[in-house]
C-alpha positions as a LaTeX table, in Angstrom:
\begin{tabular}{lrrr}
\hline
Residue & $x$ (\AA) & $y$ (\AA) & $z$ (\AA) \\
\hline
Unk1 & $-20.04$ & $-18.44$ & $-4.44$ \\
Unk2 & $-18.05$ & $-17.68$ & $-1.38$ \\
Unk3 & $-20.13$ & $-19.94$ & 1.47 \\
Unk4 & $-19.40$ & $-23.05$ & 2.40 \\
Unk5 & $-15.35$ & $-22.09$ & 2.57 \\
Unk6 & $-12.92$ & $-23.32$ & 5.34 \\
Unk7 & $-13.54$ & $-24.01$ & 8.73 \\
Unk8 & $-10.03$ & $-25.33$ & 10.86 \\
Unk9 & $-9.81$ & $-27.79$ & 13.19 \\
Unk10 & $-9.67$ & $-26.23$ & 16.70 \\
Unk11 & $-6.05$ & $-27.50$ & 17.11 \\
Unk12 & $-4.87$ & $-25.75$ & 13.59 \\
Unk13 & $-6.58$ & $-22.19$ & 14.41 \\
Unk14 & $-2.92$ & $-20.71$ & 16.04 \\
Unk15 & $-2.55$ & $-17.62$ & 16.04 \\
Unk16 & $-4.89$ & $-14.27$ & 15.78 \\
Unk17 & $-8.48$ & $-14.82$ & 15.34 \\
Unk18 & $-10.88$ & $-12.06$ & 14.74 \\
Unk19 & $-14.53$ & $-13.44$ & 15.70 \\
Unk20 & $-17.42$ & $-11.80$ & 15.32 \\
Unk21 & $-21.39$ & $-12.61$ & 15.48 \\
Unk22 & $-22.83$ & $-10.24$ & 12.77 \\
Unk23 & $-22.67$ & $-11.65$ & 9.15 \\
Unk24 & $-23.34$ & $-8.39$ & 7.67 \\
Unk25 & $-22.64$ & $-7.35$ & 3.63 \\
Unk26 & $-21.17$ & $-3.83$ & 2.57 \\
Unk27 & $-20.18$ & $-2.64$ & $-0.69$ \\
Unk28 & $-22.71$ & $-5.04$ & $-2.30$ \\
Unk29 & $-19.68$ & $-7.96$ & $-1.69$ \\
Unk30 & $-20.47$ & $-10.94$ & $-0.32$ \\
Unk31 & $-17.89$ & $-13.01$ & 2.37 \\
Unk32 & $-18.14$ & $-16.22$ & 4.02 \\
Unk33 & $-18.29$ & $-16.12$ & 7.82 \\
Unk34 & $-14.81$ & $-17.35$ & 8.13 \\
Unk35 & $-11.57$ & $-16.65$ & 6.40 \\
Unk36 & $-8.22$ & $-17.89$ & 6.83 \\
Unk37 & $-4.71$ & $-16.57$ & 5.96 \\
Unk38 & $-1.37$ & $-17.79$ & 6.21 \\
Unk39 & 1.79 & $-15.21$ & 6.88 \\
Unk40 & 5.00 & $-14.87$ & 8.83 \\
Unk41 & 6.08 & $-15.64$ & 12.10 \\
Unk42 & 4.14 & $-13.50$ & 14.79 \\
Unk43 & 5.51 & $-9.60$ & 14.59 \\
Unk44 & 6.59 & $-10.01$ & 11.11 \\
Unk45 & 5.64 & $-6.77$ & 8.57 \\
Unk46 & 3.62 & $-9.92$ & 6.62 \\
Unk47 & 2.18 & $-10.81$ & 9.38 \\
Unk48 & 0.65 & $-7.57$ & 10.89 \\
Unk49 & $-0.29$ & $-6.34$ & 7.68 \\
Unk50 & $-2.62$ & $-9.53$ & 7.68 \\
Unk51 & $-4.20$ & $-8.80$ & 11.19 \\
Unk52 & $-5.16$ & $-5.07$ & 10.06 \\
Unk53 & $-6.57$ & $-6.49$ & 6.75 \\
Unk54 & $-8.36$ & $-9.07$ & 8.57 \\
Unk55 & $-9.63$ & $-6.46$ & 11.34 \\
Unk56 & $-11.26$ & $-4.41$ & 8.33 \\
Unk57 & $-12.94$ & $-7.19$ & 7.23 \\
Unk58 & $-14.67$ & $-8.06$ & 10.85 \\
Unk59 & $-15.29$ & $-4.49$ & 10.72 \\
Unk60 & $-17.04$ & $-3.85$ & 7.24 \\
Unk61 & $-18.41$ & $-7.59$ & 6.49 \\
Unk62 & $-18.61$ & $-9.45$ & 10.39 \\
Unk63 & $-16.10$ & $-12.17$ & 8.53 \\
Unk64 & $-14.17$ & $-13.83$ & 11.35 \\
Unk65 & $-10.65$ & $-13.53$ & 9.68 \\
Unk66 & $-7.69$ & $-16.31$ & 10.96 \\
Unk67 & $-4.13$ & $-15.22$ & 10.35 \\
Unk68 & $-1.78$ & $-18.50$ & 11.00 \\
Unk69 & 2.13 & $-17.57$ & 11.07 \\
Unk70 & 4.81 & $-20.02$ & 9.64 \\
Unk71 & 8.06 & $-19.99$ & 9.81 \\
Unk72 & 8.76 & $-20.74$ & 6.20 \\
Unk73 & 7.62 & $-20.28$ & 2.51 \\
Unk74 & 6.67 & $-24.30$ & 2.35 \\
Unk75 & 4.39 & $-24.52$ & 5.83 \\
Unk76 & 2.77 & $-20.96$ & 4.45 \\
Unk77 & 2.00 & $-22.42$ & 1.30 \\
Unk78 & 0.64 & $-25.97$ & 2.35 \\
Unk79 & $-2.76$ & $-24.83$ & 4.28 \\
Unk80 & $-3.31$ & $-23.09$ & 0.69 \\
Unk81 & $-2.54$ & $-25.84$ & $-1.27$ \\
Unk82 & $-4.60$ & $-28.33$ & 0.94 \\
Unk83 & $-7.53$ & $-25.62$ & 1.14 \\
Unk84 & $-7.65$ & $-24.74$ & 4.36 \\
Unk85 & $-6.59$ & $-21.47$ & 3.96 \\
Unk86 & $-7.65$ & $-18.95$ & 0.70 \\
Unk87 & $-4.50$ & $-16.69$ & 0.42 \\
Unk88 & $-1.24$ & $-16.40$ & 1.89 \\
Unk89 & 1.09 & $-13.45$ & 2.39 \\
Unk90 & 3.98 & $-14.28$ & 0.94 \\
Unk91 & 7.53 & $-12.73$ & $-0.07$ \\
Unk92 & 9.62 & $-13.86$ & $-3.31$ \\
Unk93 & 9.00 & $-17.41$ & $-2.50$ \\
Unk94 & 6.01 & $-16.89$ & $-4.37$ \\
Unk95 & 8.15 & $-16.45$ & $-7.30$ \\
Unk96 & 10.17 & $-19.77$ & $-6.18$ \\
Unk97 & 7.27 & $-21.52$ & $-5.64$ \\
Unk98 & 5.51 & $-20.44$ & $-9.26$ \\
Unk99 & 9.02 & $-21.50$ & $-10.66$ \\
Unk100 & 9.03 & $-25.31$ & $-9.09$ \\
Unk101 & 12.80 & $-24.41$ & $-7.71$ \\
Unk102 & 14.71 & $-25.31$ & $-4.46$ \\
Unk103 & 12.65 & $-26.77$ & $-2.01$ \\
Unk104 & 9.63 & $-26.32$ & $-4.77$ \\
Unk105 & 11.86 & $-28.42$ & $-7.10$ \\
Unk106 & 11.15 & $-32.12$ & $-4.60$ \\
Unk107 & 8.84 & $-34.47$ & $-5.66$ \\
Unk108 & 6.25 & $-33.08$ & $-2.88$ \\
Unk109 & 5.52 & $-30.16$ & $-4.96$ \\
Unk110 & 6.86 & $-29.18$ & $-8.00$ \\
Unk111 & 5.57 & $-25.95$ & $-9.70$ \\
Unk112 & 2.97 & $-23.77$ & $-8.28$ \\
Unk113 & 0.07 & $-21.98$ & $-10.47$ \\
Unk114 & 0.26 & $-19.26$ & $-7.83$ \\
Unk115 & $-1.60$ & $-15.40$ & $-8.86$ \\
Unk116 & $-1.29$ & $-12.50$ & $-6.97$ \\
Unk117 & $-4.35$ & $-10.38$ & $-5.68$ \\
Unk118 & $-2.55$ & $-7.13$ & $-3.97$ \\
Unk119 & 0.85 & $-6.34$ & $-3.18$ \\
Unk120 & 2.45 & $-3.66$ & $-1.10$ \\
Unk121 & 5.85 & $-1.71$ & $-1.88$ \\
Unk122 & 5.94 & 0.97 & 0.81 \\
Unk123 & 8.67 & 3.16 & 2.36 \\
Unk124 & 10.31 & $-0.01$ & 3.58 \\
Unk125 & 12.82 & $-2.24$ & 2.23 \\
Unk126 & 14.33 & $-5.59$ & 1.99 \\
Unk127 & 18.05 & $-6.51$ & 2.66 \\
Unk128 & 20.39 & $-7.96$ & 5.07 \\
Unk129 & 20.46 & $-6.69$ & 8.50 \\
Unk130 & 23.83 & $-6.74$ & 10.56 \\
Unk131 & 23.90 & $-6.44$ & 14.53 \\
Unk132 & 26.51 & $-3.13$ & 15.13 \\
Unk133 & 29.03 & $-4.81$ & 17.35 \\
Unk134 & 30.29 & $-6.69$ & 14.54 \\
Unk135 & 32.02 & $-3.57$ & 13.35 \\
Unk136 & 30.64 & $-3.91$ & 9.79 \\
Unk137 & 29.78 & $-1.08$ & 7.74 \\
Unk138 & 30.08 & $-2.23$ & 3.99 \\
Unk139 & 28.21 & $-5.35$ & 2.37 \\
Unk140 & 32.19 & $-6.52$ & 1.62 \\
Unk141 & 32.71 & $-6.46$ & 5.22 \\
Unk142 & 30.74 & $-9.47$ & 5.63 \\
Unk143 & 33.17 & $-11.91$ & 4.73 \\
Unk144 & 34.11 & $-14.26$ & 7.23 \\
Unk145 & 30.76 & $-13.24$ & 9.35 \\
Unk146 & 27.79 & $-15.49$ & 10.42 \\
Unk147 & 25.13 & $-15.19$ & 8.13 \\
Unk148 & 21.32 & $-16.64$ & 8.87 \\
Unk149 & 19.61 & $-19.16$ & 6.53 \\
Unk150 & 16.47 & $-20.52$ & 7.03 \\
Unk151 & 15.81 & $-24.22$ & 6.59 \\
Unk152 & 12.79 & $-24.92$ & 3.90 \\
Unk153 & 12.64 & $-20.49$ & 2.88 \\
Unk154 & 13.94 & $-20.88$ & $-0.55$ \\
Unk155 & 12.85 & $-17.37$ & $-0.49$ \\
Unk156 & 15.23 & $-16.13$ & 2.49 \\
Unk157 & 17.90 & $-17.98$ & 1.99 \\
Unk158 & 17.89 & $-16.63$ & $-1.85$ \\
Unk159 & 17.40 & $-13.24$ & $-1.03$ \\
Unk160 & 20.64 & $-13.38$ & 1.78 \\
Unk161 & 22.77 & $-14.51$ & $-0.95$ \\
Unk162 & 21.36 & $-12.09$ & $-3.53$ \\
Unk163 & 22.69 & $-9.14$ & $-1.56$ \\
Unk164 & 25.89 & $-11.32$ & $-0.44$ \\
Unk165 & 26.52 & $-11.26$ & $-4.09$ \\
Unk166 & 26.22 & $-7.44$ & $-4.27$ \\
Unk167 & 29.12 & $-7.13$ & $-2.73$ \\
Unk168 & 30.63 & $-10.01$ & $-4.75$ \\
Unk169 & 30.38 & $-13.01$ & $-2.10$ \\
Unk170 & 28.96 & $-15.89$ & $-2.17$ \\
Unk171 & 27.99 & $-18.57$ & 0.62 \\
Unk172 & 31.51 & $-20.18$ & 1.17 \\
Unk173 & 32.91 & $-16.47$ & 2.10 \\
Unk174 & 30.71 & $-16.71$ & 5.32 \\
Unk175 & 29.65 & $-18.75$ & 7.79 \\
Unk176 & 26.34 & $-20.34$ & 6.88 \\
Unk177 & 24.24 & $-20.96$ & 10.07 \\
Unk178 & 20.88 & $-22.26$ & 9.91 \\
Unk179 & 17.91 & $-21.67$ & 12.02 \\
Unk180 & 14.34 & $-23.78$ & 12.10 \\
Unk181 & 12.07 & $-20.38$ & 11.31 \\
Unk182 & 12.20 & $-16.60$ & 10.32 \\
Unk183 & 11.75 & $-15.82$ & 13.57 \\
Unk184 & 14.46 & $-18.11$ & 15.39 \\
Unk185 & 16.97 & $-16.21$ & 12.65 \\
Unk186 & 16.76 & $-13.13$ & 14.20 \\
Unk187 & 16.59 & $-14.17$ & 17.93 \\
Unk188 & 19.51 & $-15.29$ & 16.88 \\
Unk189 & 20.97 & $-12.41$ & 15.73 \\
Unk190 & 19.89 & $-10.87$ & 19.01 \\
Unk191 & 21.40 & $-13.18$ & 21.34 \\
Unk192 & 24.65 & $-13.23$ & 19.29 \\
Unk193 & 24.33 & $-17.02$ & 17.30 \\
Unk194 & 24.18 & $-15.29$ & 13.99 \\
Unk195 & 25.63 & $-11.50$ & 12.66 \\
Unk196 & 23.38 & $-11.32$ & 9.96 \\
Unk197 & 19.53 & $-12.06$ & 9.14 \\
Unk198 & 17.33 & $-11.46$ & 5.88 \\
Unk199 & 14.24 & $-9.18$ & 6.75 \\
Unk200 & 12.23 & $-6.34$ & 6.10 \\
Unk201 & 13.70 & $-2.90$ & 7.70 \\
Unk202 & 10.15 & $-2.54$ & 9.22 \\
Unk203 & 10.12 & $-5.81$ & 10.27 \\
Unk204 & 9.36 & $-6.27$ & 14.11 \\
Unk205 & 12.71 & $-8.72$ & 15.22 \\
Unk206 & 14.35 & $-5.31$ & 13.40 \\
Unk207 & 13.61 & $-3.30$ & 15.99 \\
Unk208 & 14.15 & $-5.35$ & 18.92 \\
Unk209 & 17.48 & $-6.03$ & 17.55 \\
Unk210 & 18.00 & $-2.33$ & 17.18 \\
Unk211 & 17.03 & $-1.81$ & 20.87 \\
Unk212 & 18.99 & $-4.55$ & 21.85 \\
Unk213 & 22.54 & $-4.33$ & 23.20 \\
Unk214 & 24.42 & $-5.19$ & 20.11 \\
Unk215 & 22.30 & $-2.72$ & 17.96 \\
Unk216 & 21.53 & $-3.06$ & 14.06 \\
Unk217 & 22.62 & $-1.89$ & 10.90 \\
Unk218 & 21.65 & $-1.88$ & 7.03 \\
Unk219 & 24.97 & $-2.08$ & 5.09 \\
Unk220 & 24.05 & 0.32 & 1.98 \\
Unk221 & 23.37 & $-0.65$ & $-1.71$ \\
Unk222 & 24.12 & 2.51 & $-3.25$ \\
Unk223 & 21.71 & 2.69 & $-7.05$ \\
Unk224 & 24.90 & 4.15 & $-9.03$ \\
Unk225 & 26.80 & 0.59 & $-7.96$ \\
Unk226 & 25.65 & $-0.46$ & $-11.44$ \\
Unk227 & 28.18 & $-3.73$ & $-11.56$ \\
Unk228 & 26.79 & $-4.67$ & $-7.76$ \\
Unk229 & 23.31 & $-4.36$ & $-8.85$ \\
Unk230 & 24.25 & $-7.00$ & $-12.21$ \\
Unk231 & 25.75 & $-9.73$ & $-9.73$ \\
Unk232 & 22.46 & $-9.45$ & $-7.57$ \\
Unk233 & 19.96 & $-9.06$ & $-9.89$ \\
Unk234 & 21.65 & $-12.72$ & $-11.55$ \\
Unk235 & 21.00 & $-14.34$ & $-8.55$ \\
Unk236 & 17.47 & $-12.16$ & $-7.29$ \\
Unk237 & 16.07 & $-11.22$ & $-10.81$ \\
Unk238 & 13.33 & $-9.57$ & $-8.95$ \\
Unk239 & 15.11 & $-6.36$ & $-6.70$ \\
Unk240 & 14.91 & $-3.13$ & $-7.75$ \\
Unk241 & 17.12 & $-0.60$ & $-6.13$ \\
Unk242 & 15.07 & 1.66 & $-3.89$ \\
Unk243 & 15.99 & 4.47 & $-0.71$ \\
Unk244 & 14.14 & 3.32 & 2.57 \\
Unk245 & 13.01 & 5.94 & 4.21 \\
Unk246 & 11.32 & 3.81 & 7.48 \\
Unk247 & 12.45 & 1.12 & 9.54 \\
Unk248 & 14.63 & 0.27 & 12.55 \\
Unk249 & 17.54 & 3.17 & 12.45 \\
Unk250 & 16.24 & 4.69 & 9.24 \\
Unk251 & 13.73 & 7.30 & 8.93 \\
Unk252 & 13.02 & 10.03 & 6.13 \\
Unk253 & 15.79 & 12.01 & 7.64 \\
Unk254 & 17.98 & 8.95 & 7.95 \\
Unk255 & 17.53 & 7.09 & 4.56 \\
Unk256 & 19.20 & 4.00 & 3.18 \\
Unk257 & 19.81 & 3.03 & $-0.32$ \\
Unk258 & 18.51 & $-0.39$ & $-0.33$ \\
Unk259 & 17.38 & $-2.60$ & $-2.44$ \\
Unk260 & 13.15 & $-4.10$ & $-2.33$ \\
Unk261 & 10.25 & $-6.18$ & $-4.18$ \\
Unk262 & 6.57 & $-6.56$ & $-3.37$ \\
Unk263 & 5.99 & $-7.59$ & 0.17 \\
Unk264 & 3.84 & $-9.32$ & 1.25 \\
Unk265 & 2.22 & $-10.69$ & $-1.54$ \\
Unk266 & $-1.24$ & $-11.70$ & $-1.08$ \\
Unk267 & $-1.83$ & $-14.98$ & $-3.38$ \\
Unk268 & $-4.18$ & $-17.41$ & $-4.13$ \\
Unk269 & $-3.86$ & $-20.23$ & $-6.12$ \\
Unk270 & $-5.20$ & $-20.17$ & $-10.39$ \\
Unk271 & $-7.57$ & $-22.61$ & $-9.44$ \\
Unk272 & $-9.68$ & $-20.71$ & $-6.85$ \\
Unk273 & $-12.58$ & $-19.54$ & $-7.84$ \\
Unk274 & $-12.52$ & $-15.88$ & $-9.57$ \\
Unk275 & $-15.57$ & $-14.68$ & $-7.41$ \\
Unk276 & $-14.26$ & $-15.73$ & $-4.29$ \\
Unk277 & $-10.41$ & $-13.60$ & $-5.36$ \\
Unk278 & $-12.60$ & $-10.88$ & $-6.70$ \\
Unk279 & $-14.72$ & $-10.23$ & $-2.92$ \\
Unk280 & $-11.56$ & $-10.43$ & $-0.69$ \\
Unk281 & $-9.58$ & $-8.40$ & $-3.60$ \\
Unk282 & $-12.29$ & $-5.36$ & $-4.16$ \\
Unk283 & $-12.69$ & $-5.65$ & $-0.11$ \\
Unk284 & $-9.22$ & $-4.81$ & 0.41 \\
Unk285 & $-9.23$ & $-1.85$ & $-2.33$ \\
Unk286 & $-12.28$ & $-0.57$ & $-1.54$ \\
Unk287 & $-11.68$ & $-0.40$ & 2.11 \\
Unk288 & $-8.17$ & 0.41 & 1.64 \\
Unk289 & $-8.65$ & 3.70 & 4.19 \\
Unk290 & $-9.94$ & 1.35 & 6.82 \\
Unk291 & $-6.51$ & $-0.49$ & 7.26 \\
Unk292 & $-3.41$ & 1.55 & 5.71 \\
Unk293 & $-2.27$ & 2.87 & 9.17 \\
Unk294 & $-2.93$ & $-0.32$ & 10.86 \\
Unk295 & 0.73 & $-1.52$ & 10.72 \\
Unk296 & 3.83 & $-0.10$ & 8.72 \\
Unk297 & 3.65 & $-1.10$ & 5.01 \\
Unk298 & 0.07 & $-1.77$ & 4.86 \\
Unk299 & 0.40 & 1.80 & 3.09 \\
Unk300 & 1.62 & 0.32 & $-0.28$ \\
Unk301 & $-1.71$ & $-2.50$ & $-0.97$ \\
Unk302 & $-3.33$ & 0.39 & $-2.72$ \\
Unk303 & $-4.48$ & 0.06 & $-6.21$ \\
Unk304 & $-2.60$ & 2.77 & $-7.82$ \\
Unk305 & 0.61 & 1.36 & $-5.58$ \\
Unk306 & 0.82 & $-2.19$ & $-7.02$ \\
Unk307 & 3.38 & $-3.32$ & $-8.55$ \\
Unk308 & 3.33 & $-3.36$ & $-12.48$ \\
Unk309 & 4.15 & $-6.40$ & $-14.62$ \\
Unk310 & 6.07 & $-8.07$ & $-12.22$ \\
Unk311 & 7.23 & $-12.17$ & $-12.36$ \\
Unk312 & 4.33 & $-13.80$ & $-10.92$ \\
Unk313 & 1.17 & $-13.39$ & $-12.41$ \\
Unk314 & $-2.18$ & $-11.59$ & $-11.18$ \\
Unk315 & $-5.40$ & $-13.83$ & $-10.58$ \\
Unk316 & $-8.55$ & $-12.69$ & $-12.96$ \\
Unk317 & $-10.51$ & $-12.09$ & $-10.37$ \\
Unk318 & $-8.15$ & $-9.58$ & $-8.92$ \\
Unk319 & $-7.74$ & $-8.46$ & $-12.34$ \\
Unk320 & $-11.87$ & $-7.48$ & $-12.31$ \\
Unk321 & $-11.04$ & $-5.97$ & $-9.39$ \\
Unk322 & $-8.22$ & $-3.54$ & $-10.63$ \\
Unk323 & $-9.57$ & $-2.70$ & $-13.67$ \\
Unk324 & $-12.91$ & $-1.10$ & $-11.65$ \\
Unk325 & $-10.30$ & 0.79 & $-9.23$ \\
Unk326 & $-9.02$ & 1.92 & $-12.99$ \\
Unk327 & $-6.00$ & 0.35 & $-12.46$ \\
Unk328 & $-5.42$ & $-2.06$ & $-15.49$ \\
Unk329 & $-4.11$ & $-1.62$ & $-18.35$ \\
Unk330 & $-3.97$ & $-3.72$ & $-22.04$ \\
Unk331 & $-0.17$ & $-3.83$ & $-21.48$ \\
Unk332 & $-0.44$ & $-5.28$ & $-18.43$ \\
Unk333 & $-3.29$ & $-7.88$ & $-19.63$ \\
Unk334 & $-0.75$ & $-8.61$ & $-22.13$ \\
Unk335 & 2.55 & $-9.03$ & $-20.01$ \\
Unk336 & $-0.02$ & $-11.03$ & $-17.48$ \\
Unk337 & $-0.91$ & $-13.77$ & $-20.07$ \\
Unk338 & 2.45 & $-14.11$ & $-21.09$ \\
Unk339 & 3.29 & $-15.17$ & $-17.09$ \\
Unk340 & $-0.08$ & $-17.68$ & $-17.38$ \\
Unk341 & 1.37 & $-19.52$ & $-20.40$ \\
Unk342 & 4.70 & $-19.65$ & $-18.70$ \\
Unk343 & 2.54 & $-21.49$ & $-15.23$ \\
Unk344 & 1.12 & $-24.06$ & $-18.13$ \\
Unk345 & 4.68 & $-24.78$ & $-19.58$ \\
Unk346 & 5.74 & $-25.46$ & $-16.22$ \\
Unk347 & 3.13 & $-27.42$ & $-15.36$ \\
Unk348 & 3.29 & $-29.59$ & $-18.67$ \\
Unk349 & 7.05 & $-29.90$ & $-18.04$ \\
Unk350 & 6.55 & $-31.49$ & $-14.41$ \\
Unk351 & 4.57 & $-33.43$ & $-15.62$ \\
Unk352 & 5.80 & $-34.91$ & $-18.75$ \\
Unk353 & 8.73 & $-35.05$ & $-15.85$ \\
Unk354 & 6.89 & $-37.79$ & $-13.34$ \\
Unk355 & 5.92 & $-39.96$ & $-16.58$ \\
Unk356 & 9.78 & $-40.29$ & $-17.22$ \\
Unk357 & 10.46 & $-42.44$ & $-14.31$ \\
Unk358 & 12.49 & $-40.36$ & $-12.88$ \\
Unk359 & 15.11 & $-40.72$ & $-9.84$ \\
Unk360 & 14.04 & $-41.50$ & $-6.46$ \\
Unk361 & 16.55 & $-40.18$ & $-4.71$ \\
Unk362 & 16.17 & $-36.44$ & $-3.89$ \\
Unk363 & 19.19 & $-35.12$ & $-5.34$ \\
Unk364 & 19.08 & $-36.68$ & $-8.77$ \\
Unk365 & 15.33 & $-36.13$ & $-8.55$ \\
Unk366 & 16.02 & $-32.00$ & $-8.63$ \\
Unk367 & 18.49 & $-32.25$ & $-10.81$ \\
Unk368 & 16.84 & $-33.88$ & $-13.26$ \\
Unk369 & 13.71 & $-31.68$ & $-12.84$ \\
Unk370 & 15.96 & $-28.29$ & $-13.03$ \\
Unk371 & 17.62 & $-30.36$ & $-16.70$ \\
Unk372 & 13.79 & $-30.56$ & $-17.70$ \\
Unk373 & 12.19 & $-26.99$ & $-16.17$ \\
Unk374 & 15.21 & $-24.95$ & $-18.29$ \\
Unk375 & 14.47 & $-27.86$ & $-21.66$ \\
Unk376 & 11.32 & $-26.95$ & $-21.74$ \\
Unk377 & 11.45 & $-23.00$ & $-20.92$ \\
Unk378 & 14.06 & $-22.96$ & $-23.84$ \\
Unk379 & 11.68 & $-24.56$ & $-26.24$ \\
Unk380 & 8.53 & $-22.23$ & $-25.26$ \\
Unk381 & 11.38 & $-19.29$ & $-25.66$ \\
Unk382 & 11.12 & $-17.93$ & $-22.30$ \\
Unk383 & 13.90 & $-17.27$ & $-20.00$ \\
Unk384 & 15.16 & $-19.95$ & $-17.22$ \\
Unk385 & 15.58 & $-17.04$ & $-14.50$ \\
Unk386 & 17.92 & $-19.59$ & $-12.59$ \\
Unk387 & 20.75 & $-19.34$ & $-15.05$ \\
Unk388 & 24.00 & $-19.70$ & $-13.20$ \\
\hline
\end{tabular}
């Protein structure tokens, strides 16, 4: 059952609240008086595709719906890992987080049985944006430049050398500089600390930087670059090439060969209870009218939109929920218990991992985890992901 969920401290509810004083039920679903979701910094595409999900559901079921924005993949995952929060929308750090890697890789937290329950692809993509003044017009170009990374967004910071390596560069050819959140990244891109920050084209910091005196452009990633798209695929297994047709500076008569993945990514963790995925899952595909305009990219968390056999898997009680929209299929069941098995060898390895006394010191301590995660991967037969 879904009662008796969540309720924040006062001094943890940040953020946008939607109250309401009806407890009403439609579509024969039942939801708790109170839900709470984690996303993106304020503005963010995650982040106001949250408030327009969470304004449906005040509309349709009088649930009082709490987005809270973080700055990075780790503070967005820890209300849902402490249960103070029932899904998150995240980005690729979902992936990162599944795969115990980077910042997932310290003793704090290790690999994450997260699952999915809807994901939007929309018109929209995903690549490094780079204020005009700089004079840059090719990926290469970017050599030499300052370059955002986020601290404790495996995810970001990933993704920003993903596309660096498009163009065949890695971190040493620029000028790392690091900001505290998502958000901080692209003021400082605005006020001129930083000439290149990670995002979303329809991201809201995209468009202020576009208005703003230095202006904003997305360096291409043209499909047919077939040895570009090897060397970023090796280090962001999970792009796909794709044109963006919205966005700051790009429209459908002004499109952009870019390159995108699911985002945001609703998730939950395995352990939460299917009935409780399955209500907030068939709420959002059922009322999926009632919210796709509400912000740019909400468009894409329709059923027959979702993303097929992708790396992280989805949770069964989304699954009930797709296969009634008659959007499930026995390949997919297949490809999806494949990606459970590879959550339990992950979670075996970490912790046949802490029995082996392992390092204290943080360093050694992911490093001997990453010599363990890729041991044990090998021996199930699956594939590391994180080869170098």
């Amino acid at each position: 059952m879904l009662r008796g969920l969540l309720v924040l401290a006062p001094a943890l509810v940040a953020g946008v609240s939607f109250a309401s004083t009806r407890y009403s039920f439609a579509e024969d679903l039942k939801l708790p008086a109170t839900l709470t979701f984690t996303a993106y910094d304020t503005g963010t595409a995650g982040f106001n595709i949250a408030v327009g999900v969470g304004k449906m559901m005040k509309d349709k079921y009088g649930t009082d719906v709490r987005v809270l924005p973080a700055g990075n993949d780790v503070a967005r995952l820890a209300p849902l890992r402490a249960k103070r929060a029932v899904s998150s929308a995240m980005g690729s750090g979902t992936y990162f987080a599944q795969e115990g890697v980077f910042e997932f890789g310290s003793k704090e937290w290790g690999p994450q049985p997260l699952q999915t329950l809807l994901s939007t692809v929309d018109c929209n993509c995903a690549s490094l944006a780079v204020a005009a003044d700089t004079g840059v017009k090719e990926l290469k170009d970017l050599k030499g430049k300052r370059v955002g990374f986020v601290v404790g967004s495996p995810a970001l910071n990933q993704n920003s050398l993903a596309v660096l390596a498009f163009a065949g560069l890695t971190q040493k050819d620029v000028k790392a500089v690091e900001f505290a959140s998502y958000g901080a990244m692209w003021k400082g891109l605005i006020n001129n600390d930083v000439d290149a920050a990670f995002g979303t084209t329809i991201t809201g910091p995209a468009k202020e930087a576009e208005a703003s005196p230095r202006g904003l452009i997305w360096p291409p990633l043209p499909a047919n670059d077939k040895e570009g798209w090897a060397r970023m695929q090796k280090v962001g297994s999970f792009f796909f090439p794709q044109l963006a047709t919205c966005g700051a500076g790009i429209s459908p008569q002004k499109p952009i060969e870019l390159g995108n993945y699911p985002y945001p990514i609703f998730v939950a963790y395995a352990s939460q209870p299917a009935d409780q995925v399955y209500a907030i899952t068939k709420a959002m595909i059922v009322n999926y009218d009632a919210y796709k305009d509400s912000a740019p990219g909400a468009g894409g968390l329709a059923a027959d939109r979702q993303t097929k056999n992708w790396v992280v898997p989805v949770h069964p009680g989304a699954v009930k929920a797709l296969k009634e929209a008659g959007h499930w299929s026995d390949a997919q069941e297949a490809h999806n218990n494949n990606l459970i098995k590879r959550q339990e060898v992950l979670a075996a390895a970490w912790t046949e991992f802490g029995k082996s006394n392992p390092p204290s010191d943080d360093k050694a301590f992911l490093d001997g985890w990453t010599k363990a995660r890729a041991a044990a991967l090998a021996k199930a037969g699956m594939p590391n992901g994180f080869e170098e």
